[in-house]
N, CA and C atoms as a LAMMPS dump frame, in Angstrom:
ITEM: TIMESTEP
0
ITEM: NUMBER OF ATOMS
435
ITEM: BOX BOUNDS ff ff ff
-5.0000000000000000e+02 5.0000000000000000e+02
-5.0000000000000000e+02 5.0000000000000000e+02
-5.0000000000000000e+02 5.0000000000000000e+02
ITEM: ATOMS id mol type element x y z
1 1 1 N -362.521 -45.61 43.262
2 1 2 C -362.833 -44.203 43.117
3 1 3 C -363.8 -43.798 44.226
4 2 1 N -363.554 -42.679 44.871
5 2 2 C -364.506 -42.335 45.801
6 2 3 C -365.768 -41.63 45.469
7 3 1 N -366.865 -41.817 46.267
8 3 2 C -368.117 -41.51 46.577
9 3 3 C -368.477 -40.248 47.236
10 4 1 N -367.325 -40.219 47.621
11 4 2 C -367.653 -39.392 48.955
12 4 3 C -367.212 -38.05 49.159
13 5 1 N -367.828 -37.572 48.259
14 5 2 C -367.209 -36.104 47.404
15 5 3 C -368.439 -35.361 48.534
16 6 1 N -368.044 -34.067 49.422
17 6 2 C -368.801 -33.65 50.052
18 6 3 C -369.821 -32.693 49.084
19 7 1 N -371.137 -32.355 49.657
20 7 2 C -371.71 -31.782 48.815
21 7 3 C -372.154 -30.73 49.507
22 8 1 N -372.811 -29.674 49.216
23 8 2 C -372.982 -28.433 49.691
24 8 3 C -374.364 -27.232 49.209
25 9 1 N -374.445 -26.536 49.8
26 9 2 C -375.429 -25.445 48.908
27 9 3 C -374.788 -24.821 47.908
28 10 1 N -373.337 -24.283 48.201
29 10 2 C -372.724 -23.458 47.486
30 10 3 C -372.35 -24.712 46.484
31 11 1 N -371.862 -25.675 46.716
32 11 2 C -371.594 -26.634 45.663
33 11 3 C -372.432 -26.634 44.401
34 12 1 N -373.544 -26.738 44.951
35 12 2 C -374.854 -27.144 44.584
36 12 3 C -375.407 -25.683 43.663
37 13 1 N -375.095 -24.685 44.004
38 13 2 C -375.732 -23.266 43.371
39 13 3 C -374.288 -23.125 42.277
40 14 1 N -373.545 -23.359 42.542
41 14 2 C -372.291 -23.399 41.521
42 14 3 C -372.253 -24.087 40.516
43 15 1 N -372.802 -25.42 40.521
44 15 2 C -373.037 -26.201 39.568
45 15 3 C -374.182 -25.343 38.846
46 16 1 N -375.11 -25.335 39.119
47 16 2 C -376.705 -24.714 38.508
48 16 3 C -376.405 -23.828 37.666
49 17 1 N -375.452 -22.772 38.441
50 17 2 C -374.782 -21.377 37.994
51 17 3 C -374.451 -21.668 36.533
52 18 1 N -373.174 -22.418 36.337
53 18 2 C -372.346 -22.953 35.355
54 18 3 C -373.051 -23.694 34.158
55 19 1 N -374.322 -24.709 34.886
56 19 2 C -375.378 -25.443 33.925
57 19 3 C -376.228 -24.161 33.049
58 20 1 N -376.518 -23.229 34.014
59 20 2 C -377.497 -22.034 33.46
60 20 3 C -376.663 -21.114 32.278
61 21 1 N -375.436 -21.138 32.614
62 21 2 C -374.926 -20.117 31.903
63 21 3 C -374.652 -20.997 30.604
64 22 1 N -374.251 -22.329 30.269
65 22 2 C -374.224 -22.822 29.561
66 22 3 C -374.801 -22.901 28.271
67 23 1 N -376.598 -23.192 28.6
68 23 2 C -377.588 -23.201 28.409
69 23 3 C -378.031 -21.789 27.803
70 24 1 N -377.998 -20.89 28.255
71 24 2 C -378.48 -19.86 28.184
72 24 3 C -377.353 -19.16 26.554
73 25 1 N -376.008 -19.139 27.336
74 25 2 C -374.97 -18.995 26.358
75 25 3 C -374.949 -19.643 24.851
76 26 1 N -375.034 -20.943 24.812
77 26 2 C -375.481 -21.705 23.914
78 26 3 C -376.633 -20.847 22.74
79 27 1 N -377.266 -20.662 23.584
80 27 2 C -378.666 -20.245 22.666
81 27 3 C -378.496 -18.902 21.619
82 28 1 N -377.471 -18.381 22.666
83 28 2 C -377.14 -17.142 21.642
84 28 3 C -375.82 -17.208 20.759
85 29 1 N -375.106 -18.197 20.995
86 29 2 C -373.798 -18.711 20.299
87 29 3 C -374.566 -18.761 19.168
88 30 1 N -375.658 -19.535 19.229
89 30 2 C -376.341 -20.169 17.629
90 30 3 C -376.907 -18.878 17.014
91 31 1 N -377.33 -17.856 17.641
92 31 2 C -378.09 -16.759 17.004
93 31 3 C -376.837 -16.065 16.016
94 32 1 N -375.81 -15.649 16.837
95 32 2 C -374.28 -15.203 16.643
96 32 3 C -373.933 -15.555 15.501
97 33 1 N -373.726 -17.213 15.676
98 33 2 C -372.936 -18.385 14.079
99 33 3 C -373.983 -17.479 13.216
100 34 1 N -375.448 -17.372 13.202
101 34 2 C -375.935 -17.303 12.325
102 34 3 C -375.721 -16.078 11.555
103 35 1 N -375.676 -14.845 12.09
104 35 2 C -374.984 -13.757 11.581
105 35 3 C -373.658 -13.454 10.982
106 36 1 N -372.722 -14.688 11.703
107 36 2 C -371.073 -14.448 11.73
108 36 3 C -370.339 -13.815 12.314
109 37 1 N -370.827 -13.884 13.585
110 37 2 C -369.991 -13.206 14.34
111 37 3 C -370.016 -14.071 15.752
112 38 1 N -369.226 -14.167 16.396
113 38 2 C -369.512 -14.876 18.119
114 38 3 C -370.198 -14.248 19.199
115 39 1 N -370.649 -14.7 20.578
116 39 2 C -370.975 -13.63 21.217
117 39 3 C -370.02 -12.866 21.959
118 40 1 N -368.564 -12.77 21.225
119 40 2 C -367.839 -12.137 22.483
120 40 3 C -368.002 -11.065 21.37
121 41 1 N -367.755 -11.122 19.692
122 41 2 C -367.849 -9.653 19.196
123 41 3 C -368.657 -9.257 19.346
124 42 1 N -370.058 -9.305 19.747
125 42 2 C -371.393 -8.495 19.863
126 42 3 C -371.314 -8.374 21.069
127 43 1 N -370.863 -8.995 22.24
128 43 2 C -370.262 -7.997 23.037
129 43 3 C -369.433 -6.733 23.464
130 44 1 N -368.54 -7.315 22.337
131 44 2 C -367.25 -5.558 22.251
132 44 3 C -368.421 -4.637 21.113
133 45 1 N -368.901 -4.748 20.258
134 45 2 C -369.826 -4.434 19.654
135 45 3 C -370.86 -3.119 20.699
136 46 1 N -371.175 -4.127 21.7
137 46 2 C -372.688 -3.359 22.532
138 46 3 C -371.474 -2.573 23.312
139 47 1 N -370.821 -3.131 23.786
140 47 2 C -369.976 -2.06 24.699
141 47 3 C -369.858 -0.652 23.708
142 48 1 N -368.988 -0.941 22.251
143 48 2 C -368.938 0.344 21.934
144 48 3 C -370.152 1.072 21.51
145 49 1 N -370.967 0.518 21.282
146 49 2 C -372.27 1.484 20.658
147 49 3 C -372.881 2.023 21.572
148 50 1 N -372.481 1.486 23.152
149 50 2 C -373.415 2.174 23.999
150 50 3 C -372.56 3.442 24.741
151 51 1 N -370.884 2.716 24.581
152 51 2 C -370.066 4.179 24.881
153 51 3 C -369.667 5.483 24.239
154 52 1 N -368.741 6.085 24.611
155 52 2 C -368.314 7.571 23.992
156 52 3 C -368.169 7.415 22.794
157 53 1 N -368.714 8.597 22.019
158 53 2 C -369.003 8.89 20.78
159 53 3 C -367.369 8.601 20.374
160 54 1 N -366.292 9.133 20.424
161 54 2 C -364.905 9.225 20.182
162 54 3 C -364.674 7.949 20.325
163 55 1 N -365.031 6.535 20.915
164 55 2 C -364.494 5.392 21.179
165 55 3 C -364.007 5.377 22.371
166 56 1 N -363.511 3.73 22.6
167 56 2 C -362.909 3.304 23.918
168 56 3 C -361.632 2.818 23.723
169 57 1 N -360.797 2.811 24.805
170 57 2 C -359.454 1.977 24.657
171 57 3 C -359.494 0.768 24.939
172 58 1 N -359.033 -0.062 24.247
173 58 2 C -359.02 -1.766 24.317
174 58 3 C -358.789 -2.191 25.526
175 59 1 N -357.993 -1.175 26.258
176 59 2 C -358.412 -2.09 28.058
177 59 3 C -359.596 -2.464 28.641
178 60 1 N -359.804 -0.882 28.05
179 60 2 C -361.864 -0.664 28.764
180 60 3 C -362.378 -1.659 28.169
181 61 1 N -362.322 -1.553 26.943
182 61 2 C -363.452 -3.031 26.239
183 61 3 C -363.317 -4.074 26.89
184 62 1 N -362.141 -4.397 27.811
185 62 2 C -361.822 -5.749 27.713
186 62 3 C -362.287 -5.894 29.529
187 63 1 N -362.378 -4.765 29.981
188 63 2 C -362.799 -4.575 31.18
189 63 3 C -364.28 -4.599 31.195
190 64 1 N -364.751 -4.579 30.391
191 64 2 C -366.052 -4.366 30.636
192 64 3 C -366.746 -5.565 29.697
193 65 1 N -366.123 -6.674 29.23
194 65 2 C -366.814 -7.857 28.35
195 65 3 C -367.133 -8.757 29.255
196 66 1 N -368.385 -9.041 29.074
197 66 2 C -368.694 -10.141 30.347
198 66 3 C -367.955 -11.182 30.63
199 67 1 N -366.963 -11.687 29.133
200 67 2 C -366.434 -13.078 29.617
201 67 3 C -365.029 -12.477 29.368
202 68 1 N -364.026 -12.833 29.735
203 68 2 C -363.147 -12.431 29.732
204 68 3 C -361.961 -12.995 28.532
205 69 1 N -361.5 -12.277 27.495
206 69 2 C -360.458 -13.413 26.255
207 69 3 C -359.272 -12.711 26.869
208 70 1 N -357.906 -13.93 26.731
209 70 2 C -356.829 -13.887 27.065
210 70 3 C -356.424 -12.741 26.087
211 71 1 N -356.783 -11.948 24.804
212 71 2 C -356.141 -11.323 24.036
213 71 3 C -357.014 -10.698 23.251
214 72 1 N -357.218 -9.257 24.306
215 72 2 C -358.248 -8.827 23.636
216 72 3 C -358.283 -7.751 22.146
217 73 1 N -356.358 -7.554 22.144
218 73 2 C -356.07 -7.114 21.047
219 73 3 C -356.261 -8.1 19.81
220 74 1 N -356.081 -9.099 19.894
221 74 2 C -356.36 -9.928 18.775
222 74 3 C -357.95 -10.138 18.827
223 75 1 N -358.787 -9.779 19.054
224 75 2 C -360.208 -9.884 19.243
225 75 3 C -360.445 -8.573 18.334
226 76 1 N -359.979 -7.333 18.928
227 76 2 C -360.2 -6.092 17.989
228 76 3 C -359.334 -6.312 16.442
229 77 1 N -357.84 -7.189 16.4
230 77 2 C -357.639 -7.127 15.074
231 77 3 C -358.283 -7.948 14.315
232 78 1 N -359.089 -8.825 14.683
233 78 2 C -360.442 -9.647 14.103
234 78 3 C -361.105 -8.708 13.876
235 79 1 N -361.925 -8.232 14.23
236 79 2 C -363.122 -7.16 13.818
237 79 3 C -362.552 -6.522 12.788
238 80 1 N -361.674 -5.382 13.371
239 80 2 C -360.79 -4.598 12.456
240 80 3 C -360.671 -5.415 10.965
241 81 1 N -360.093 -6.767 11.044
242 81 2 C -360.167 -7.276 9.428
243 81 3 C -361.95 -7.514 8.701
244 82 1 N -362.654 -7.8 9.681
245 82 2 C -364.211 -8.165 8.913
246 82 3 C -364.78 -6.508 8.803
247 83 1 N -364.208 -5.627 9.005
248 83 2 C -364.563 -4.339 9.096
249 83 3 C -365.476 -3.887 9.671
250 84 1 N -365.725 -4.624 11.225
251 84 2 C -366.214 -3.626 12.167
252 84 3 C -365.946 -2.687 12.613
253 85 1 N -364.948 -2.389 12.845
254 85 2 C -364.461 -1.665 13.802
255 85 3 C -363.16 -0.901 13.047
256 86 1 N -362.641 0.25 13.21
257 86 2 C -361.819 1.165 13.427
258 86 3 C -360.621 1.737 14.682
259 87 1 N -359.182 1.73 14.317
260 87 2 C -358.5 2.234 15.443
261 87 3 C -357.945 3.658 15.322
262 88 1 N -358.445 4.168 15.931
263 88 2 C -357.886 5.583 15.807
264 88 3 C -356.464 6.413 16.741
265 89 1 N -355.739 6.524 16.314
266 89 2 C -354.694 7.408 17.113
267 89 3 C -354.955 8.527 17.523
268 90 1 N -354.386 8.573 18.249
269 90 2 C -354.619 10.037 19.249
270 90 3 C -353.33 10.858 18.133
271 91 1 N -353.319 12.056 18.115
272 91 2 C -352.425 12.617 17.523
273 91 3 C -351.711 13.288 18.303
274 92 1 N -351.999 13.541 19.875
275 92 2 C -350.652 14.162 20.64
276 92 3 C -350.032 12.626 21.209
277 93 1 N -350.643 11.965 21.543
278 93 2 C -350.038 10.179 21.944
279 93 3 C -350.248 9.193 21.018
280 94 1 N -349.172 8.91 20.315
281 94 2 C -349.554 7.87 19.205
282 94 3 C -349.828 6.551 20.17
283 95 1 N -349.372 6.505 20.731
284 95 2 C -349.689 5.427 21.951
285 95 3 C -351.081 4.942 22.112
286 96 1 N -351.799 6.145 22.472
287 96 2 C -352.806 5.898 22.509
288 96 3 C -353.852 5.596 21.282
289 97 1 N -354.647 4.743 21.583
290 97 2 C -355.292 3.655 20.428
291 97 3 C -357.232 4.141 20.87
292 98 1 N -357.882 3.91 20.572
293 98 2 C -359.079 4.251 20.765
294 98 3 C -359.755 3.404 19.67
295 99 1 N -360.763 2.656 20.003
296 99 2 C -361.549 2.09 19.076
297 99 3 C -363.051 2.388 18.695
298 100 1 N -363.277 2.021 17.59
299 100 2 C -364.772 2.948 17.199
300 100 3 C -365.389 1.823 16.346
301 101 1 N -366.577 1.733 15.971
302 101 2 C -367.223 1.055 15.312
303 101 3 C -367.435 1.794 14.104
304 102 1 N -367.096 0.735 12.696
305 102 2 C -367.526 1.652 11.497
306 102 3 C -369 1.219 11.425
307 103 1 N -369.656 1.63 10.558
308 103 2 C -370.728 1.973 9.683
309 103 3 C -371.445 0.509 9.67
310 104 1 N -370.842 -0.212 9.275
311 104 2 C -371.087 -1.796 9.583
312 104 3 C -371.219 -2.357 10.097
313 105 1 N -370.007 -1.792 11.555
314 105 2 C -370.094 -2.577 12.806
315 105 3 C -371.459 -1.74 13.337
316 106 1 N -372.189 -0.576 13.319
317 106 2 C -373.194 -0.751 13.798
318 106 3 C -374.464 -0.617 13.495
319 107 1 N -374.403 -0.967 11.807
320 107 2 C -375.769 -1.742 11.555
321 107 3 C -375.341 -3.007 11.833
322 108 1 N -374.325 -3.835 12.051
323 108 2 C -374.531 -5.306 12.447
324 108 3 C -375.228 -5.27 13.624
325 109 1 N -374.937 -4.235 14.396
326 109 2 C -374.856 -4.481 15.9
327 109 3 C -376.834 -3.937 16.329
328 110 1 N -376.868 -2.972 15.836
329 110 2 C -378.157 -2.44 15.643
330 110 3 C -379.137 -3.978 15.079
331 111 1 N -378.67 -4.296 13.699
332 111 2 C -379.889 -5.316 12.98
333 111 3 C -379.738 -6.373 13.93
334 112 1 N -379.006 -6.83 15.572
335 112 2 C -379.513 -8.031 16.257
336 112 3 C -379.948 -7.819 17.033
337 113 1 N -380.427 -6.265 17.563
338 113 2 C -380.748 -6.179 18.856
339 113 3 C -382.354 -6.443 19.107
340 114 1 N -383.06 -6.745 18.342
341 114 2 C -384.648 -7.051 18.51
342 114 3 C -384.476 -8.709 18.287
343 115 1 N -383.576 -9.579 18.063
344 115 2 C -383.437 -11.128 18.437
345 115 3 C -382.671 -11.246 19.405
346 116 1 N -382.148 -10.322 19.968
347 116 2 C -381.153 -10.708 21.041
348 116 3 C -382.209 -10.196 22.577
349 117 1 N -383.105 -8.958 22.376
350 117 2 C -383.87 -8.646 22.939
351 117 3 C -384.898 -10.183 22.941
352 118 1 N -385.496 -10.477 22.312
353 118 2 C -386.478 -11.916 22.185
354 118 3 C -385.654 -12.825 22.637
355 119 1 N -384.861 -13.253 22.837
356 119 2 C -384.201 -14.579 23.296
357 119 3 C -383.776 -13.942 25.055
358 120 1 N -383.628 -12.915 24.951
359 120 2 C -383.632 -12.857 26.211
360 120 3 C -385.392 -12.831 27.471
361 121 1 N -386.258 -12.557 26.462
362 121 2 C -387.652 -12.433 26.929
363 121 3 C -388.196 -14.061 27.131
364 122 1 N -387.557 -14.672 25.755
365 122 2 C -387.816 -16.257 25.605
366 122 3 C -387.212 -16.642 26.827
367 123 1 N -385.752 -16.773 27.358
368 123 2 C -384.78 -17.842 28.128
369 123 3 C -385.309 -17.613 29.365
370 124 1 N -385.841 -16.407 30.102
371 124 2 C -386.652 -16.28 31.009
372 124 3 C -388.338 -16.115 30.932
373 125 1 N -388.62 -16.354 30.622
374 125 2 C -390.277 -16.305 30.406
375 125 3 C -390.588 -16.694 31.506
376 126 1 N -390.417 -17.716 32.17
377 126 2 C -390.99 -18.641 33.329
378 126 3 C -390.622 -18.179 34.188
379 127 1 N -390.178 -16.977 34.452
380 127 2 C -389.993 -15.825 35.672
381 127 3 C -390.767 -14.909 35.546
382 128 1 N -391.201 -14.194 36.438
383 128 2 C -392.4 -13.189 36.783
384 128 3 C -390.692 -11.412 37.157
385 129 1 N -391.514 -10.481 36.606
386 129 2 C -390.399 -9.41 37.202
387 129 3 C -389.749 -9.622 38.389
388 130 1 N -391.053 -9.722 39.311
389 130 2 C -389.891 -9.592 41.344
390 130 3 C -388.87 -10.925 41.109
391 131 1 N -389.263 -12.236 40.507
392 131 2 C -388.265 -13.007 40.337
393 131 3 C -387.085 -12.742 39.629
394 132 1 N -387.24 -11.68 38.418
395 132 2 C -385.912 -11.694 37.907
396 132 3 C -385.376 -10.667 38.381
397 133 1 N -385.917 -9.854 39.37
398 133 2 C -384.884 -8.752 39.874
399 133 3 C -384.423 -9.518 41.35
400 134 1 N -384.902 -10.091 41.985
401 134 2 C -384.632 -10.761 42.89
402 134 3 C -383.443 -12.127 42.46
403 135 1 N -383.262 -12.499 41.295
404 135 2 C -382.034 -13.355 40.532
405 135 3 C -380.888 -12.393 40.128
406 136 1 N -381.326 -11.047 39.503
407 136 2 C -380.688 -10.237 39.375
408 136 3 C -379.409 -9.551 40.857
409 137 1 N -380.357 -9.574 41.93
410 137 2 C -379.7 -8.652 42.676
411 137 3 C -378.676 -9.591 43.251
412 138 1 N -379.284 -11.268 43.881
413 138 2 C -378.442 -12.387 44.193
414 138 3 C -377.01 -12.579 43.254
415 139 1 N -377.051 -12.233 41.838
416 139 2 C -376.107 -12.76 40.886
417 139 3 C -375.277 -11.395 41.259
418 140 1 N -375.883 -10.384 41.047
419 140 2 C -374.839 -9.247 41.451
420 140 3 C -374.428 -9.271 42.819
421 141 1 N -374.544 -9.084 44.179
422 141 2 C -374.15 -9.714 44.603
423 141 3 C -372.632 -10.397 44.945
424 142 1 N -373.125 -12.058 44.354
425 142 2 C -371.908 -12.742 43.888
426 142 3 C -370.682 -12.024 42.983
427 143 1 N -370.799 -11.442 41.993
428 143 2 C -370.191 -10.745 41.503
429 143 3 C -369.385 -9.658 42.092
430 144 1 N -370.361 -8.938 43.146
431 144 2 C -369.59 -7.822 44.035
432 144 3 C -368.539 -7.781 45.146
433 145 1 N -368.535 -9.105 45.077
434 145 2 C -367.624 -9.916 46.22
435 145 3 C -366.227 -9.485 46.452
């Protein structure tokens, strides 16, 4: 077996990347289990509570979730059964689908945001502001590529 695997900066910041997100991810997976829900629904969750009053269409949600699920309609008919969430028809396009959070979905979503706020104050602590906007702007960035 070889040794001689070249190594790199970018190698090297890619790995870290992947270790960090791990780590970091992890921490809130466990906050998530503990409520019952994962962090990809409190993701579609924050997306809708922070968008249009009328709801979003399941593309957008799925465009805008940080991690990406192969099926994001079966993600909303999950919710939809634990009764987060709501689909509403358009009544000149039945086609069109629009999703909304019920009553539930956003006191769930509301009652985590002061532990989800703390775990994010916790996982970085050992950064000073100019450091995390200066991690911030590098990661975006990468992203903008």
């Amino acid at each position: 077996m070889s040794k001689n695997i070249p190594d790199s900066p970018s190698r090297s910041v890619y790995f870290s990347l992947m270790k960090a997100a791990d780590i970091l991810g992890g921490d809130f997976a466990r906050l998530f289990r503990q409520h019952g829900i994962t962090a990809t629904v409190f993701n579609a969750m924050r997306i809708l509570i922070k968008g249009p009053e009328e709801g979003q269409r399941i593309g957008e949600i799925g465009r805008q979730l940080i991690q990406r699920v192969p099926d994001i309609t079966r993600l909303i008919d999950r919710m939809e059964r634990d009764g987060l969430v709501f689909r509403n028809r358009d009544k000149e396009d039945r086609r069109a689908v629009t999703i909304r959070l019920t009553d539930l979905g956003v006191g769930k979503c509301e009652s985590l945001y002061s532990a989800v706020s703390m775990h994010h104050k916790k996982q970085l602590a050992h950064m000073n502001d100019r450091d995390l906007r200066q991690l911030h702007t590098l990661l975006k960035k990468t992203m903008d590529r």
